[in-house]
N, C-alpha and C positions, 0 to 999 in steps of 0.2 A: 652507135651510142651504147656506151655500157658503163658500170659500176665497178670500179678498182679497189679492192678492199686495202687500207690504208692501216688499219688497226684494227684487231681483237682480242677482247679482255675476256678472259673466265676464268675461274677457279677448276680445280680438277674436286670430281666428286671424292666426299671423303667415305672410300670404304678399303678396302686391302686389294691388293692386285688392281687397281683402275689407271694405272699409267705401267707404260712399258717404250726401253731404249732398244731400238729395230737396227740389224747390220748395216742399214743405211745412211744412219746418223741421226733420223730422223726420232722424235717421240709420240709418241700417243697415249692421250688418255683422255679417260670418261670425263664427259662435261655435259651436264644436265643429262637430256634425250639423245647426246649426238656424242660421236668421239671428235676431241680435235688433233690436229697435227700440227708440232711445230718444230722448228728446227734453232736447236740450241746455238748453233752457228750460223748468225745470218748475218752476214757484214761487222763480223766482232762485234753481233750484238743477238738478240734473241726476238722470234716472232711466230706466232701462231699463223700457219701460212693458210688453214683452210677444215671447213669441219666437216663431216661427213653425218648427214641424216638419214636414219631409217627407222629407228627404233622408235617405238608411241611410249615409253617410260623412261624412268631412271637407268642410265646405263648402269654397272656394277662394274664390269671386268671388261680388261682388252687383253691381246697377246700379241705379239708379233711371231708370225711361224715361217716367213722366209722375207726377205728383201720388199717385196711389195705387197704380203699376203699379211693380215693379220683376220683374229678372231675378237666378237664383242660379246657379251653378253648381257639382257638388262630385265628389267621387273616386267618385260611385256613380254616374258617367257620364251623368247625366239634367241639363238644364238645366229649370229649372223658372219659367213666367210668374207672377208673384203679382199677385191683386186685393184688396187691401187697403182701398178702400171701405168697408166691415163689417169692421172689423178682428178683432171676435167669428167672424165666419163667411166666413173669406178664401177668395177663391174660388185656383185653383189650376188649372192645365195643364202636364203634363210632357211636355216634345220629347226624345222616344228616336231613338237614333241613332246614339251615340258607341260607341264600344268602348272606351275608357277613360276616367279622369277628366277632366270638364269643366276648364278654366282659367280662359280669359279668353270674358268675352259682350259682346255690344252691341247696341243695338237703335236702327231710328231709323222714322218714320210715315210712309208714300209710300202716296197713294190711298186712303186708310181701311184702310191695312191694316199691321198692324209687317211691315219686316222684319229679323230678327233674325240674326244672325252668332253661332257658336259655334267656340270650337277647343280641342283634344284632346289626351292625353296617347298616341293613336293617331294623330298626324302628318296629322290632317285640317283643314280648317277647312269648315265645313258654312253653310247659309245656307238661311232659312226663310221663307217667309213664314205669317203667321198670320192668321184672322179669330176675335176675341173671338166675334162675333156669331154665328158659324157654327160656333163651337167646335169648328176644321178648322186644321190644320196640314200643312206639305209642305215637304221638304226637296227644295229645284228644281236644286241646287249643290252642287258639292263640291271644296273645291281638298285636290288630294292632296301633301302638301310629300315624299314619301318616306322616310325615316331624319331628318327634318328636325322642327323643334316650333317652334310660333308663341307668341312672349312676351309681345306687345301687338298691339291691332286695334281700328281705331276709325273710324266712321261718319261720313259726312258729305252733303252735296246740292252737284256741282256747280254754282257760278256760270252765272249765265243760266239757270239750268234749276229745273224744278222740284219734279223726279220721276227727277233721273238721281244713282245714287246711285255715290259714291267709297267707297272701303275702304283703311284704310292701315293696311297691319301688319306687323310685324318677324318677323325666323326668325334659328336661331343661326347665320346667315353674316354677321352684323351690317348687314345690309342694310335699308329700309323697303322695300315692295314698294307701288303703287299698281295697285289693280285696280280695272274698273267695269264697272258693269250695261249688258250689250249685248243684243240678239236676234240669237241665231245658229242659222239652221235653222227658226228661228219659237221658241226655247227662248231661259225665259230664261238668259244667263250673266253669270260675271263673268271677263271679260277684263282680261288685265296692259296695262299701256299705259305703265307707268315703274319704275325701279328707283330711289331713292336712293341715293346713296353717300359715305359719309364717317365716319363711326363707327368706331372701332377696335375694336368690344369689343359684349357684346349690347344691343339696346336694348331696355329693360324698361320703358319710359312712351312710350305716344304720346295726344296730344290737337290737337283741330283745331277752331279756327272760324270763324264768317264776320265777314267785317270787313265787306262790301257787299255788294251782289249781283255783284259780279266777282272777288271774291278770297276765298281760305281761306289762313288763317295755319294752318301744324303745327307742331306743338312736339315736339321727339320727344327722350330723356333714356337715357344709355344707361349702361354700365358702365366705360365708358372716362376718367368723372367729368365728361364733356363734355356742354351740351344745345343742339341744334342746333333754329333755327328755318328754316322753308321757308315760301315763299311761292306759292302758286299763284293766276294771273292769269289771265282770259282776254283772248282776243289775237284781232287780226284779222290773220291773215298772208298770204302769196302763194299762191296755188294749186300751185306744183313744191314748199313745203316741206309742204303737206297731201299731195297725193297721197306724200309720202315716207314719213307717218304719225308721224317724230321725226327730229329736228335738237336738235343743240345748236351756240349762237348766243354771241357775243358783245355785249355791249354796255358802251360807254364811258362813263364819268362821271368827268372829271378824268384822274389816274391811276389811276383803282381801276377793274379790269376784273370784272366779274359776269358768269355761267354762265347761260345760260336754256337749261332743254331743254324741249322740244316735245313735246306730243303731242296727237293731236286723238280725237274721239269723236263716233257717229253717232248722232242723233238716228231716233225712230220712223219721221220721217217722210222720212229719206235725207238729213238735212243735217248737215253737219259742224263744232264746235266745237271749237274750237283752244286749247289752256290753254299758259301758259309757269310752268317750277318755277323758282325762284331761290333759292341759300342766303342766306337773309333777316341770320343772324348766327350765330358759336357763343359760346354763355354757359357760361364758368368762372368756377366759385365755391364746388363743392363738391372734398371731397381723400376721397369716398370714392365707391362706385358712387351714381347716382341712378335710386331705383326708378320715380316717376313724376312726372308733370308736370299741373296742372290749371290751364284757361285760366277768367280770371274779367273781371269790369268792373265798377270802382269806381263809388261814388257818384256823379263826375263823368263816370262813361261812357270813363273811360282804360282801357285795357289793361293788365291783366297777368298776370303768371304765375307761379302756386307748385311752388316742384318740392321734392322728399325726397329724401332721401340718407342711406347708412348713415353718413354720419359726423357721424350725429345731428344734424342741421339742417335745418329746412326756408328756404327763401329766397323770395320774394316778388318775383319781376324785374317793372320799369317803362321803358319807351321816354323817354328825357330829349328835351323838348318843346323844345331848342332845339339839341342834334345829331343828334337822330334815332337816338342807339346805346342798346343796351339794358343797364340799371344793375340792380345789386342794389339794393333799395331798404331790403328789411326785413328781417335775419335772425333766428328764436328758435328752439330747440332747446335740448337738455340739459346739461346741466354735471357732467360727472363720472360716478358713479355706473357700474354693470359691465354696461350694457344694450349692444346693438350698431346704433343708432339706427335711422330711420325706415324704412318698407317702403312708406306712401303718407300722400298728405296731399289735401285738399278745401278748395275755401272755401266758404264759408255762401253761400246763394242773394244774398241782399245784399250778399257779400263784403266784410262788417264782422267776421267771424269765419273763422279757419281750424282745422281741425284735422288732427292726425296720428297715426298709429297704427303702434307701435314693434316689437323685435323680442319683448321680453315679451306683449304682446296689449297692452300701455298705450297709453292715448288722453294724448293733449294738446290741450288748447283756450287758445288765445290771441284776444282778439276787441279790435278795433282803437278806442285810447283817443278824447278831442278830438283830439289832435294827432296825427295819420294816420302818421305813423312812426313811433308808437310803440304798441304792442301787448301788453296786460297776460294772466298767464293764467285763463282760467277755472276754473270747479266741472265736475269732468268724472266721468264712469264709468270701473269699471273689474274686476280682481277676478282668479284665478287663470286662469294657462294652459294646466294639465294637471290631471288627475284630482284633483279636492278629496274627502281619505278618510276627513276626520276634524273635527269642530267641537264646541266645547262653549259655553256659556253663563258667562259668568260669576256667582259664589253668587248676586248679585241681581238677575241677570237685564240688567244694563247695558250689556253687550257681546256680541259673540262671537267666539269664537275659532277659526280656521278652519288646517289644514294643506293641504299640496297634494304631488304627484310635482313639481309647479314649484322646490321646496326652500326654500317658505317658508314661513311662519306670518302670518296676517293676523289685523287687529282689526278689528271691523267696528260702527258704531256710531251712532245716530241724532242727528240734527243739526238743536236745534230752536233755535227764531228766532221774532220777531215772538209775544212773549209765549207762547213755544210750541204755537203754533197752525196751523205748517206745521212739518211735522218729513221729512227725508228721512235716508234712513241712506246711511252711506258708509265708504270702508276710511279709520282713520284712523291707524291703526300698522301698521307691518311690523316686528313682536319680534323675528324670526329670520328672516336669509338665510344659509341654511346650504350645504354641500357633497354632502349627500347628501338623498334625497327621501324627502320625510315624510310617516308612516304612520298617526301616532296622536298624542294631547293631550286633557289633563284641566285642570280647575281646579284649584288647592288653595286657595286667599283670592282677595279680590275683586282684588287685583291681580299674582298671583304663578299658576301654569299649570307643567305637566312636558307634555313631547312627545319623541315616538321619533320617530329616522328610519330610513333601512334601515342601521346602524350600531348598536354592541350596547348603548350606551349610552343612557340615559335624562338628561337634560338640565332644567335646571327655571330659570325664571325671573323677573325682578322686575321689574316698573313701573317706571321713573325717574321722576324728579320734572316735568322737562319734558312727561312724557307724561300725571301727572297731572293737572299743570294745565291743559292745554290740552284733555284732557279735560272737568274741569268747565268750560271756558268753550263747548264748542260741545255739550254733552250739557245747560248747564243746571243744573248739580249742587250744591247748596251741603252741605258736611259737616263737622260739625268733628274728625272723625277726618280725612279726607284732606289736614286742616292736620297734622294729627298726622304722617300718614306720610311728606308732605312732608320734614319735618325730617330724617327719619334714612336716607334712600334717595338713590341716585347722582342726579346730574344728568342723565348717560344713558349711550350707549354705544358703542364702536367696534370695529370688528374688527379685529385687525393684519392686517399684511401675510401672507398664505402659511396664514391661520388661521382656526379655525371655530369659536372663541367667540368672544363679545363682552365687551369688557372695560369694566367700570364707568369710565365717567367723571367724578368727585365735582366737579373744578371747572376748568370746560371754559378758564377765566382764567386758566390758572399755563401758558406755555411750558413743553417741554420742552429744552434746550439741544442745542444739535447732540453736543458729545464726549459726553452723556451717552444718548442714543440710540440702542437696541438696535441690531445688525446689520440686521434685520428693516426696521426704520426709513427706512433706504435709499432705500426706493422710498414715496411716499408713502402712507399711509392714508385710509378715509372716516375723517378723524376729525370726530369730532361735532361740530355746532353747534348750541347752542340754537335753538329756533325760538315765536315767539308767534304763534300761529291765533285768527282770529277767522272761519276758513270752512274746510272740508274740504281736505287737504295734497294738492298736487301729485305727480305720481310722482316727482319729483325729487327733493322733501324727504323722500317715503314711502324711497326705497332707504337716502337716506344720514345720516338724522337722527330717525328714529324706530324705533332698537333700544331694544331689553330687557338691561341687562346680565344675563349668566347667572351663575346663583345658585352651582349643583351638579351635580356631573359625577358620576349611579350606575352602578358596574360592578359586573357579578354574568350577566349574559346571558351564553348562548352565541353565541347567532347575533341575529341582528337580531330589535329589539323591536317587537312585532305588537299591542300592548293593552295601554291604561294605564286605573285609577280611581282615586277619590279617594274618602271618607267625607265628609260632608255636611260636617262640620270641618274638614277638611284636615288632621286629625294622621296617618293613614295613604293610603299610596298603594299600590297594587298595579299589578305589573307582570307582562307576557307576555312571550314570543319566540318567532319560525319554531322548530318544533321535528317530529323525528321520531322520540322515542320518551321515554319515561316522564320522564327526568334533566332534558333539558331545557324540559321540558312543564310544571315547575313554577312554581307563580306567586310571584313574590317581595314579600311586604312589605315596606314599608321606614318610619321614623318618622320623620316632615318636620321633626318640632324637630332633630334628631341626622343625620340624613341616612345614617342605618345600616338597616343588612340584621334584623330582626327576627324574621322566618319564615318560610321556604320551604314550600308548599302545594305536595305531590304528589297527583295525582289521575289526568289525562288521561296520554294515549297522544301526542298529536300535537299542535298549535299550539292553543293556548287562543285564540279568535280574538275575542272579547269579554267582557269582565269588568263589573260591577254593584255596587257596596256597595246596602244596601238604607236608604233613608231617613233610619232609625230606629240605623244605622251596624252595627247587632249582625251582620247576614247578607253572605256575600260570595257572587256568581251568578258561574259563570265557563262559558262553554259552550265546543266546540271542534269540532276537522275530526272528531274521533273518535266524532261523531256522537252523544254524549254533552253532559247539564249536571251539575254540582255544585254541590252548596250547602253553604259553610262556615259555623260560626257561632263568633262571638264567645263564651269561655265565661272571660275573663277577669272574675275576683271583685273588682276595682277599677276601677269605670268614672271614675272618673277618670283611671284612669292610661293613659300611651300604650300602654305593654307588652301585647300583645295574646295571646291563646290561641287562637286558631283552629282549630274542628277538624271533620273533616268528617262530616253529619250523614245527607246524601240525596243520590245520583246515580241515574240512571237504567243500564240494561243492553240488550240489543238484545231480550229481551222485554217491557220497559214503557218505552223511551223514547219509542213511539208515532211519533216521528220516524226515518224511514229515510234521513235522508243528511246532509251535513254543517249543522251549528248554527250559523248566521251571529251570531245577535243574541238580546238577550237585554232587559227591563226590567224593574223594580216600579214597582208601584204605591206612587199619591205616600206611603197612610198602612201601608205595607208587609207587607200581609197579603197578596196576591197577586203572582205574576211573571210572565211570559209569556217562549213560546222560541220563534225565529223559523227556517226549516229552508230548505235547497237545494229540501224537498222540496214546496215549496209552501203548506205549512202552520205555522198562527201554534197555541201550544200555551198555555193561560194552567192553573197548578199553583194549588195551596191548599194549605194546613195540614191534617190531620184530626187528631182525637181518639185514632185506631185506630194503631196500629203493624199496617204491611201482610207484613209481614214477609219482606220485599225490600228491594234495594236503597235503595226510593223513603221508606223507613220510614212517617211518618206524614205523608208529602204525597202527594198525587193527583193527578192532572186534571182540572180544573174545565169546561173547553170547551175543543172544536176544531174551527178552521174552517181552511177549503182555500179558500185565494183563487187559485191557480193551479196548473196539474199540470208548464204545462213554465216558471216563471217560477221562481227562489226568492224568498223571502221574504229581505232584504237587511237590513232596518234595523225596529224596533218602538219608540216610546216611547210612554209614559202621560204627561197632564198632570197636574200638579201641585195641582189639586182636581178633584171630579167636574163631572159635566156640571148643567147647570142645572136638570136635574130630581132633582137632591141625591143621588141614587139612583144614578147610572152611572158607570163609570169611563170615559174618554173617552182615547183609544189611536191613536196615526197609525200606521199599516203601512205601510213601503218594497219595492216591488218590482223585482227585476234586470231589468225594460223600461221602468222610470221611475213607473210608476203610484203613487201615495199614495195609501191607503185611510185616509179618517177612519171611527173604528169605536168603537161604546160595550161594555164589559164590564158584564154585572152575574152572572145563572146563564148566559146566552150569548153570543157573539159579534154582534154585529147591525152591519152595515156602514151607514153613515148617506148617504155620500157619496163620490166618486173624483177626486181629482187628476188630470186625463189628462197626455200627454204635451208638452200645449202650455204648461200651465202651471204645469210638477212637472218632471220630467227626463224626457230624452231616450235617459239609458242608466242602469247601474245604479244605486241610490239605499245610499248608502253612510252614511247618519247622521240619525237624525230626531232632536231634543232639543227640549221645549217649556218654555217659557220659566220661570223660578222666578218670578214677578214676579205678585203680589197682584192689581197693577192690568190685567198682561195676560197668564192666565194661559191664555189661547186664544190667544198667540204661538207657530208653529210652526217653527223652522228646521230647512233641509234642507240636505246636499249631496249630489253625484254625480260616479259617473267623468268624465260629461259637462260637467266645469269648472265646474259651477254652484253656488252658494252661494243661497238661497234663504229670506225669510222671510213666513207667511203670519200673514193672519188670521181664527182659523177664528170665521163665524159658524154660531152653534148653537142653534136655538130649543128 
């Protein structure tokens, strides 16, 4: 029995240096607490194949420093070596040292040994060397910068030599510093031996490489929108400018006077090499800060250079082969859209591909057509960048629907090809980008959802037509109802200016005329553009042409809405809100045909923090912080009608709740005879019906089994699938816990745990939503999410 992971959504963290393209093909980058790994070519399509846990914080930086080796570093102060070889059983070494969060790493291979460079959010920069083999570590170095912090730092071997290593890194006096590996005393150090200077502002990209064995080109990219190249040569000079140890020199070419500063460096063996810096060129082209700079070499072995920049562009510089000055060659980056652009960018080992990684956690991949200027985009990853709190499935199982603290709403959706025989899933709507951060979302039809955010309102929405169709063309879907719904539903949607609906766009063809244009209008809108997909939407298209026009606006909450359901129909939805005491602790009905208030359910004390219809629609589960469940039931004598009668039948008291602290979660079972309640307190509770009135609270329901799967974890999230397990006989139950773990677990008279999600490939922190899938054909479909940004869907096999 095991867990197939089917799908993985995250955002890459947004800071400089947190993704990196490895000789293998493969990418890495920081994602929440863990790095992930994916591979941009996965069946002509893209997929996060697998994350790697070790880190208790925010990662910051990764590297790649050979084929299966990379370095991490994060706010839990530890930089940590990965051996990815066995990507099942990664081996792993943590260099302690820092007193604050790690930043920026690097590493480079001198004598069979790394040595690796670290710097700190404690004004250090530390340096290590390592032996794999001896699985020994030593920090031999420490540059102390004082009140000072290092932004960039990057590795190199100088010229003529083959084992003397250079270091080039920035501090906020905008300066580049060159330091290098000496023996002083018989230790080893790293001594300064030049300053760069030219920069107005911080430099937050440095990269450097060899052009021969006498020179290193650096490319260094700062905040001042400037990227300046340097050149380092070695020189044979006079003996009075070595013994001086630095000069700076002139030298003539025409009119144009160049800088050469000096500085020399002593070999093991007492003898001295002489290098000259020259500012090689400054490259403007970007109009906003440039985060970093990555040096690559084309097909024909030319040179060149990508750099980022927040004002959304990456640029692609090339040396023109008959002036020798260096040109923009390629620019792509975003169009529009409310992102704050790029933080870093990479190119592919073969640098036929670049990618960049924005201030949302969005990837972009563009990889380079027949005709070399010009660069189309790719199938990339991607997925929320704050806490994902809430997903549901849509009725058939088609989709899913995902919330985040990021303020959006996503759609997430598989994308099959080649007679449907390679399928990968991908986000391919964003219904809602809203103003405030959202908490909760339900289905009500196979294309219409309600969702809370922290605002008191409840908000519900509808499919456009554009979103249908491109639906069935990359899901594969032939239906002649969604010829049907086509016909009578907007074409899509746009937000005004200054606002936080979206407004139906029926026919994106008709102008609107200038005198007739709201005040609002002024400035302009996303307004919508149709789009035809024949492959998964770019973040581009995702921000500004794949809304949901919103339906209905419910007011009736005090304070912000905490928990939404729906009945298997969608004719009623039930709502929650933050509450602290009885009034507003009630749960509100409401009727989807009419969009009215139908029944206020009093029961709890404090936030009803998950609600349930039960299958079969008749039962309504609602648990809460009050450490208490209830269960309403349907006692309306017209099941046709909407009109509901709800009235409550069973709750528990603090002597038969069994549970002692607050009730996270709640589900039934698929054929609704049983429910299960999930507690802070570690324990998962599954209730029955009996025949007896108990004559309590509990009336004629009991406790069927309980099991403790943790004393100091709670129990976060519980669902049942949608038939039993294969041996016809068991009900088959995922449990979410507040450390990431997923328990797959069968119900029959008891609890019996079959198997564990751990934390490498389930979540990394608390697990906030398990819902398995409605769908006949895969009804061992598991989606998960978590604070940990992740979106997740498995495939449980179950003998």
């Amino acid at each position: 029995m095991s867990a197939e992971n089917v799908y993985t959504s995250i955002a890459c963290n947004r800071t400089p240096q947190s993704a990196d393209w490895g000789k293998s093909g493969q990418v890495i980058f920081a994602a929440c607490n863990s790095v992930a790994l994916f591979d941009p070519n996965f069946n002509g399509s893209a997929k996060i194949r697998r994350t790697f846990v070790e880190h208790t914080a925010k990662v910051n930086t990764v590297k790649w420093i050979s084929e299966y080796e990379f370095l991490s570093g994060a706010y839990d102060k530890l930089c940590i070596l990965w051996n990815i070889e066995n990507p099942n059983a990664p081996k792993m070494w943590k260099l302690v040292g820092h007193e604050a969060g790690v930043t920026f790493v690097d590493a480079i291979r001198v004598n069979n040994q790394w040595l690796i460079v670290t710097t700190s959010l404690d004004s250090t920069i530390k340096f290590w060397s390592f032996s794999a083999d001896k699985n020994e570590y030593e920090v031999f170095d420490t540059i102390n910068l004082g009140s000072g912090f290092c932004f960039a730092l990057k590795f190199a071997i100088l010229p003529n030599t083959k084992d003397k290593v250079l270091l080039a890194f920035s501090t906020d006096q905008h300066n580049i510093h060159l330091v290098c590996e000496q023996t002083v005393d018989g230790k080893r150090k790293f001594v300064k031996v030049d300053t760069l200077v030219g920069h107005e502002d911080w430099v937050r990209g440095l990269d450097i490489i060899t052009l021969n064995n006498s020179e290193l080109l650096v490319a260094s990219s700062a905040q001042d929108t400037f990227i300046r190249l340097w050149r380092i040569s070695a020189r044979q000079i006079i003996e009075p400018v070595i013994q001086r140890k630095k000069a700076s020199i002139f030298t003539t070419n025409d009119d144009i006077q160049i800088e050469e500063r000096l500085f020399t460096v002593k070999t093991e063996t007492g003898k001295s090499l002489s290098y000259a810096v020259t500012l090689e060129s400054v490259l403007l082209g970007h109009d906003g800060w440039v985060y970093s700079v990555h040096w690559s070499k084309s097909a024909d072995n030319r040179l060149q250079l990508l750099s980022s920049s927040i004002d959304k562009t990456l640029i692609i510089w090339a040396m023109q082969d008959d002036t020798g000055v260096w040109m923009e060659k390629v620019r792509v980056g975003e169009v529009g859209g409310n992102t704050l652009g790029f933080y870093g960018g990479k190119f592919s080992p073969d640098a036929k591909s670049i990618i960049g990684h924005g201030y949302q956690g969005s990837f972009h991949i563009w990889h380079q057509s027949d005709n070399e200027n010009v660069w189309v985009p790719g199938i990339n990853v991607g997925g929320h960048f704050s806490e994902v709190r809430d997903l549901c499935w849509n009725p058939l199982g088609e989709f899913v629907l995902t919330v985040s603290a990021d303020q959006t709403t996503r759609c997430h959706a598989p994308w099959q090809r080649n007679g449907n025989e390679v399928t990968t899933w991908h986000e391919i709507a964003r219904p809602q980008i809203h103003g405030y951060d959202m908490q909760t979302i339900c289905s009500l039809a196979r294309f219409k959802f309600a969702s809370g955010a922290e605002e008191k309102i409840v908000r519900t929405f509808q499919a456009p037509v554009n979103f249908i169709e491109n639906f069935k063309k990359l899901s594969s879907i032939e239906s002649s109802e969604l010829d049907e719904i086509i016909e009578s539903t907007p074409k899509g949607a746009s937000v005004p200016s200054l606002g936080l609906s979206n407004k139906a766009v029926f026919d994106e063809s008709i102008p609107v005329a200038a005198e007739h244009r709201h005040i609002k209008d002024q400035y302009p809108d996303n307004y919508f553009v149709p789009v035809s997909m024949d492959c998964p939407p770019t973040e581009e298209t995702l921000v500004q042409n794949t809304l949901w026009p919103e339906v209905q606006k419910l007011y009736g909450h005090g304070y912000e809405v905490f928990a939404l359901t729906a009945t298997n129909d969608g004719k009623i939805l039930a709502s929650s809100c933050r509450a602290t005491n009885e009034e507003h602790a009630q749960i509100i009905l409401w009727d989807t045909s009419t969009w009215k208030q139908i029944q206020k359910l009093p029961s709890h004390q404090l936030t009803v923090t998950q609600l349930r219809f039960s299958p079969n629609n008749r039962w309504l589960l609602s648990v809460s912080r009050d450490r208490r469940w209830t269960l309403f039931e349907n006692d309306s004598s017209n099941a046709e009608d909407v009109v509901c009668n709800f009235k409550l039948i069973a709750t528990t008291d603090k002597k038969n709740g069994i549970h002692s602290r607050i009730i996270w979660t709640c589900d039934w079972t698929h054929d609704s005879k049983f429910f299960a309640t999930g507690s802070r307190d570690g324990k998962v509770v599954a209730w029955q019906q009996t025949d007896n009135d108990s004559g309590t609270s509990l009336k004629n329901y009991s406790a069927l089994a309980t099991m403790e799967l943790a004393k100091t974890d709670s129990v976060t999230a519980v669902a049942f699938a949608s038939c039993l397990a294969p041996n016809n006989c068991d009900y088959v139950a995922g449990i979410g816990l507040e450390n990431g773990h997923i328990h797959i677990c069968t119900l029959n008279t008891n609890w019996n745990t079959l198997f564990t999600i751990d934390q490498t490939h389930a979540h990394h922190l608390t697990v906030k939503k398990l819902q398995f899938r409605p769908s006949e054909e895969n009804p061992y479909h598991l989606a998960s999410c978590g604070l940990d940004h992740i979106t997740r869907i498995y495939q449980l096999k179950l003998d």
